[in-house]
Backbone as a ProteinNet text record, in pm:
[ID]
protein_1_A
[PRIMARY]
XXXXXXXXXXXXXXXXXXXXXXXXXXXXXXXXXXXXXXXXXXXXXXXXXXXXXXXXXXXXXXXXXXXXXXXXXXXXXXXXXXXXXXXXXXXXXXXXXXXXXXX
[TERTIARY]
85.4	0	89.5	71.6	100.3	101.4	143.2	99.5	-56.8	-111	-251.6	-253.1	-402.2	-390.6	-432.1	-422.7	-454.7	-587.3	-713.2	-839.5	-896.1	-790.3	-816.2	-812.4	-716	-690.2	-844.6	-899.3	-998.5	-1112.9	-1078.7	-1156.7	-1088.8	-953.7	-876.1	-850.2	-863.5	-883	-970.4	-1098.4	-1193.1	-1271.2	-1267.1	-1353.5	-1429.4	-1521.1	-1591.5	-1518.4	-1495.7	-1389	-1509	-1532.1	-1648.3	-1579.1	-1615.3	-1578	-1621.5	-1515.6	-1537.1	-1701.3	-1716.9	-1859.3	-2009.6	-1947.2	-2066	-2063.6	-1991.1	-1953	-2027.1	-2096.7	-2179.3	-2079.8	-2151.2	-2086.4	-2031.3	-2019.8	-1961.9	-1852.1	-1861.5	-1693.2	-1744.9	-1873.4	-1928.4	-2020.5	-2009.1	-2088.7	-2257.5	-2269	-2436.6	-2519.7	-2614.9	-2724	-2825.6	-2917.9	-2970.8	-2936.8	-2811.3	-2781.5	-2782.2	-2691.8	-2702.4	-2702.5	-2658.1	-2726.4	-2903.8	-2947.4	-3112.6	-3101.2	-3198.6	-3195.2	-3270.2	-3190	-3187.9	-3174.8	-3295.8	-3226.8	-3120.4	-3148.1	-3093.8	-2939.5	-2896.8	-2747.1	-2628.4	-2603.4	-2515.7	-2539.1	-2405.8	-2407.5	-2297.3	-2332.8	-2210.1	-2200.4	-2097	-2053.9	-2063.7	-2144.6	-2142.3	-2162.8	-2080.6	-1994.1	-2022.1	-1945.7	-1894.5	-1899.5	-1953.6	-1905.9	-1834.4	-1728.7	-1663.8	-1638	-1599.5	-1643.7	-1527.6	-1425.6	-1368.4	-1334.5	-1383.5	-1365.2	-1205.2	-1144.2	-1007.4	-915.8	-809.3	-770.6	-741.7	-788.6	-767	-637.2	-536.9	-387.8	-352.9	-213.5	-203.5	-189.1	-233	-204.5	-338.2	-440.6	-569.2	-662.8	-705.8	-828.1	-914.7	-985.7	-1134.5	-1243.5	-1347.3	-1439.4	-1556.4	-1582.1	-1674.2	-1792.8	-1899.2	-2094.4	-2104.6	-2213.4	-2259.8	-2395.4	-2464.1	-2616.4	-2693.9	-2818.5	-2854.7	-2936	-2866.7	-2970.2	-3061.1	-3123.4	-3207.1	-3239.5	-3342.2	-3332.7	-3399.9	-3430.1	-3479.5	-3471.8	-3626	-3631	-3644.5	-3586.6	-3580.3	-3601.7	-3673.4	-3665.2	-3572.8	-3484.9	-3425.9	-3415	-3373.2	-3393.7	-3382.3	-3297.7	-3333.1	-3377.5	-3471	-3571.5	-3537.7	-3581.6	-3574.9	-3396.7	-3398.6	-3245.6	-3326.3	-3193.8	-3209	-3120.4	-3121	-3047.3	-3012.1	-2942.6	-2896	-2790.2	-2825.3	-2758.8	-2678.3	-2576.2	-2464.6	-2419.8	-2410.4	-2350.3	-2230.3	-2094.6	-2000.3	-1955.1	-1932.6	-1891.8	-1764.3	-1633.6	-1517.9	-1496.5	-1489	-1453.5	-1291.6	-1217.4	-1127.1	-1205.4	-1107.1	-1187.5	-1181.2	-1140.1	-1118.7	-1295.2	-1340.3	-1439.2	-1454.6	-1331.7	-1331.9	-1322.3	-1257.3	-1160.6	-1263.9	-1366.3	-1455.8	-1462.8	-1497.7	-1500	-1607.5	-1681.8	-1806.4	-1812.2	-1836.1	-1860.6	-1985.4	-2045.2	-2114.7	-2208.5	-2221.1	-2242.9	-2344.8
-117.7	0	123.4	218	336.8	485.8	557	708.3	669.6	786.8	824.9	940.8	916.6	1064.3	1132.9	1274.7	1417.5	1434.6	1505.7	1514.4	1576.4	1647.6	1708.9	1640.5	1526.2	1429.2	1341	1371	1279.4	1397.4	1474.7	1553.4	1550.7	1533.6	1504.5	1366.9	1273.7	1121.5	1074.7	1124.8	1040.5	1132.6	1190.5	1298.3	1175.6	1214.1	1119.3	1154.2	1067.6	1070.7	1002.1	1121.7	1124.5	1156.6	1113.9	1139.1	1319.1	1386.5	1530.9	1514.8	1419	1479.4	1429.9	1453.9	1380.2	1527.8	1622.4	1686.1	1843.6	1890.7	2002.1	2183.7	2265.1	2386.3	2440	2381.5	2443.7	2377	2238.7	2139.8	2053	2053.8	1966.1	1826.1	1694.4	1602.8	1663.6	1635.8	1698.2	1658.5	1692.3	1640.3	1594.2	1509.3	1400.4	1247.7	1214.9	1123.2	1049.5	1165.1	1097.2	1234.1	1319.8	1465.8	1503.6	1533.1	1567.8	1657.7	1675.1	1742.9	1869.9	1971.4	2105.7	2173.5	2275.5	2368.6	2492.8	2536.2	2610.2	2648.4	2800.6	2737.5	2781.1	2808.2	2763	2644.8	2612.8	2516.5	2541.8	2609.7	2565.3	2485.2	2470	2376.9	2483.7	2442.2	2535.1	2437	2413.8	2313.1	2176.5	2100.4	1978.4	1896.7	1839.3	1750.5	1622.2	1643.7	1459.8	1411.8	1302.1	1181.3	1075.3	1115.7	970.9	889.5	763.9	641.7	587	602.6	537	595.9	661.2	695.9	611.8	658.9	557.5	574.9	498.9	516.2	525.4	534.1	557.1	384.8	314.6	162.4	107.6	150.5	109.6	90.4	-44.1	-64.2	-13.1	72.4	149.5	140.2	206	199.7	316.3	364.4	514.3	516.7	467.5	478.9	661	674.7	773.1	781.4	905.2	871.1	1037.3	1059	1164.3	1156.7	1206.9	1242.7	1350.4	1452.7	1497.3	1626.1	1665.2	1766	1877.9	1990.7	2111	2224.4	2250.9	2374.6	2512.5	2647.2	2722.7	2816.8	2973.5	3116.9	3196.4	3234.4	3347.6	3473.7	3560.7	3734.1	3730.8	3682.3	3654.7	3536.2	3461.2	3365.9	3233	3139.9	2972.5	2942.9	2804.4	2766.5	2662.8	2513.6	2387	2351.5	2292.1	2244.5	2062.4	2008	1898.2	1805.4	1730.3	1692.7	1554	1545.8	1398.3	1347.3	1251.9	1128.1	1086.5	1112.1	986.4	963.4	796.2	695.4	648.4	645.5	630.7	512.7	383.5	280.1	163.9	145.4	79.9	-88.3	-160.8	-322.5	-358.8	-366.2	-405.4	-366.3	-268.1	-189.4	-130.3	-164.9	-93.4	64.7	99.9	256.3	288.9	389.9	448.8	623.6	677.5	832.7	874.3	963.3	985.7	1177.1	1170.1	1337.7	1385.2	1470.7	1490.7	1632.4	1686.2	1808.2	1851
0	0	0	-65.5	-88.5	7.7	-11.4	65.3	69.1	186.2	156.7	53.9	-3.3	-122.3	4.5	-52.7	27.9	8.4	49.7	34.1	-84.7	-172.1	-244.7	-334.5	-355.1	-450.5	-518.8	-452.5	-445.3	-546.3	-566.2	-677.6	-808.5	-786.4	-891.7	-991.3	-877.5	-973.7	-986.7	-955.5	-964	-1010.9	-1078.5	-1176.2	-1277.8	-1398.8	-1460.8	-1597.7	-1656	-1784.9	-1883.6	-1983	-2095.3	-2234.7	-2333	-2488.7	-2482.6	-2513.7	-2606.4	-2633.7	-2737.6	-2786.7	-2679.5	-2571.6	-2412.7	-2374.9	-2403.2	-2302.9	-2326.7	-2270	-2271.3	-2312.3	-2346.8	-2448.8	-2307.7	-2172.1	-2025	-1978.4	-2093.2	-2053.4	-1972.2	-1893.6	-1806.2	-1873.2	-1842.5	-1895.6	-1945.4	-2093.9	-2043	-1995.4	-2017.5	-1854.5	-1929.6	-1860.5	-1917.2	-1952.2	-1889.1	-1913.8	-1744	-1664.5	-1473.5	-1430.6	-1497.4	-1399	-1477.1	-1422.9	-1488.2	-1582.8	-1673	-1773.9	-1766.3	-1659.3	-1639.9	-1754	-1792.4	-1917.9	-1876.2	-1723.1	-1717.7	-1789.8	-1853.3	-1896.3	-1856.2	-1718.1	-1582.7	-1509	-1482.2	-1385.7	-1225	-1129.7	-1028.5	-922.5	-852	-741.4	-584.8	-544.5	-404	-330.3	-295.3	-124.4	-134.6	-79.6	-66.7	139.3	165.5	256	248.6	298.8	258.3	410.5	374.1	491.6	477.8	546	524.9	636.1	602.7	738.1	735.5	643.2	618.9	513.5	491.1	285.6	268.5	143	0.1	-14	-59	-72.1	-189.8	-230.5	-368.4	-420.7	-554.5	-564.2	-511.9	-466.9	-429.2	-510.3	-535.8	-615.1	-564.5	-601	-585.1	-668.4	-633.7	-692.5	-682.7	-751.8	-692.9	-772.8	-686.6	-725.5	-716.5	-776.8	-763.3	-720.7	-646.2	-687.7	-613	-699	-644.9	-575.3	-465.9	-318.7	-307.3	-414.8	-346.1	-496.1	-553.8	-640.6	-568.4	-600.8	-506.8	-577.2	-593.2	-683.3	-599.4	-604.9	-524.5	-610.6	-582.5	-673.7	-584.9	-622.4	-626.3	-677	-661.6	-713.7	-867.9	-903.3	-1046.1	-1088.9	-1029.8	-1108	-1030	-1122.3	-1046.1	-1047.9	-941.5	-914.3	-920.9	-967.2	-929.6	-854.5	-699.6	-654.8	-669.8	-697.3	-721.2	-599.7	-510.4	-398.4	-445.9	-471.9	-544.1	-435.2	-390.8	-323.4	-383.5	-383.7	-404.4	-341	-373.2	-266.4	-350.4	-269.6	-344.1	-232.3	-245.7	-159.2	-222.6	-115.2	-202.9	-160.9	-241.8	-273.8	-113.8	-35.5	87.7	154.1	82.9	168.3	264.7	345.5	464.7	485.8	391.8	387.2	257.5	331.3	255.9	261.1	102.6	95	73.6	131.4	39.4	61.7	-57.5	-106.3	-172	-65.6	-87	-120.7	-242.5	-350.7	-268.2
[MASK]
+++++++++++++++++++++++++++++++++++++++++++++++++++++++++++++++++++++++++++++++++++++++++++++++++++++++

Protein backbone atom coordinates (compact mmCIF):
# COMPACT_ATOMS: atom_id res chain seq x y z
CA UNK A 1 0.00 0.00 0.00
CA UNK A 2 1.00 3.37 -0.89
CA UNK A 3 0.99 7.08 0.65
CA UNK A 4 -2.52 8.25 1.57
CA UNK A 5 -3.91 10.64 -1.22
CA UNK A 6 -4.55 14.17 0.28
CA UNK A 7 -8.39 15.14 0.34
CA UNK A 8 -8.16 17.09 -2.45
CA UNK A 9 -6.90 14.29 -4.51
CA UNK A 10 -9.98 12.79 -4.45
CA UNK A 11 -11.57 15.53 -6.78
CA UNK A 12 -8.76 15.04 -8.92
CA UNK A 13 -8.83 11.22 -9.74
CA UNK A 14 -11.93 10.40 -9.64
CA UNK A 15 -13.53 12.98 -11.76
CA UNK A 16 -15.91 11.19 -14.61
CA UNK A 17 -13.89 10.71 -17.85
CA UNK A 18 -16.48 11.25 -20.95
CA UNK A 19 -15.78 11.39 -24.89
CA UNK A 20 -15.37 15.31 -26.06
CA UNK A 21 -18.59 14.79 -27.87
CA UNK A 22 -20.66 13.80 -24.13
CA UNK A 23 -19.53 16.86 -23.03
CA UNK A 24 -21.79 20.02 -22.71
CA UNK A 25 -20.86 23.86 -24.49
CA UNK A 26 -19.62 24.44 -20.25
CA UNK A 27 -16.93 21.40 -20.53
CA UNK A 28 -19.28 19.66 -18.06
CA UNK A 29 -20.89 16.03 -18.96
CA UNK A 30 -24.37 16.98 -20.43
CA UNK A 31 -27.24 16.40 -18.54
CA UNK A 32 -29.71 14.00 -19.17
CA UNK A 33 -27.82 11.23 -19.14
CA UNK A 34 -27.02 10.97 -14.74
CA UNK A 35 -27.26 14.66 -13.99
CA UNK A 36 -31.13 15.68 -14.88
CA UNK A 37 -31.95 17.43 -17.74
CA UNK A 38 -31.88 21.06 -16.40
CA UNK A 39 -32.27 23.69 -19.18
CA UNK A 40 -30.94 26.10 -17.18
CA UNK A 41 -27.47 27.37 -18.96
CA UNK A 42 -25.16 27.63 -15.83
CA UNK A 43 -24.08 25.17 -13.86
CA UNK A 44 -22.10 25.65 -10.29
CA UNK A 45 -20.54 23.77 -7.41
CA UNK A 46 -21.42 25.35 -4.04
CA UNK A 47 -19.94 23.13 -1.24
CA UNK A 48 -18.94 19.78 -0.67
CA UNK A 49 -19.06 17.50 2.56
CA UNK A 50 -16.64 14.60 2.58
CA UNK A 51 -16.44 11.81 4.92
CA UNK A 52 -13.68 9.71 5.25
CA UNK A 53 -13.65 6.42 7.38
CA UNK A 54 -10.07 5.37 6.19
CA UNK A 55 -7.71 6.96 2.86
CA UNK A 56 -7.67 5.57 0.00
CA UNK A 57 -3.88 5.16 -0.72
CA UNK A 58 -2.03 5.57 -3.68
CA UNK A 59 -2.05 1.62 -5.64
CA UNK A 60 -5.69 1.10 -4.29
CA UNK A 61 -8.28 -0.64 -6.15
CA UNK A 62 -11.35 1.49 -5.85
CA UNK A 63 -14.39 2.00 -6.93
CA UNK A 64 -16.74 5.14 -6.93
CA UNK A 65 -20.94 4.79 -7.26
CA UNK A 66 -22.60 7.73 -7.63
CA UNK A 67 -26.16 8.71 -6.88
CA UNK A 68 -28.55 11.64 -6.45
CA UNK A 69 -29.70 12.43 -3.19
CA UNK A 70 -32.07 14.97 -3.46
CA UNK A 71 -33.33 17.66 -6.41
CA UNK A 72 -34.79 21.11 -5.07
CA UNK A 73 -36.31 23.75 -6.83
CA UNK A 74 -35.80 27.23 -5.25
CA UNK A 75 -36.65 31.17 -6.74
CA UNK A 76 -34.26 33.48 -6.26
CA UNK A 77 -33.94 37.34 -7.14
CA UNK A 78 -33.33 36.55 -10.46
CA UNK A 79 -35.72 33.66 -11.08
CA UNK A 80 -35.75 29.72 -10.46
CA UNK A 81 -32.46 27.66 -9.14
CA UNK A 82 -32.09 23.87 -9.30
CA UNK A 83 -30.47 22.45 -6.55
CA UNK A 84 -28.96 18.98 -7.21
CA UNK A 85 -27.59 16.93 -3.98
CA UNK A 86 -24.65 13.98 -5.44
CA UNK A 87 -23.50 11.28 -3.23
CA UNK A 88 -20.00 9.86 -4.04
CA UNK A 89 -18.92 6.95 -2.66
CA UNK A 90 -15.18 6.31 -3.44
CA UNK A 91 -14.54 2.80 -1.59
CA UNK A 92 -11.27 0.80 -2.03
CA UNK A 93 -11.87 -3.23 -2.74
CA UNK A 94 -11.19 -4.05 0.88
CA UNK A 95 -14.39 -1.89 1.68
CA UNK A 96 -13.32 -0.93 4.65
CA UNK A 97 -11.61 2.56 3.87
CA UNK A 98 -14.56 4.49 2.56
CA UNK A 99 -15.00 8.33 0.95
CA UNK A 100 -18.06 9.86 0.39
CA UNK A 101 -18.61 13.38 -1.06
CA UNK A 102 -21.15 14.91 -0.87
CA UNK A 103 -22.43 18.08 -3.51
Amino acid sequence: MGEPLPIEAYWLYFLDVVPQDSLGSDGHPKRGDFLPPVSFPRRMWAGVDVKVTAPICVGDAVKRTSEIRDIHIKVGKDGPLVFVRIRHRIAAADSLRVTELQD
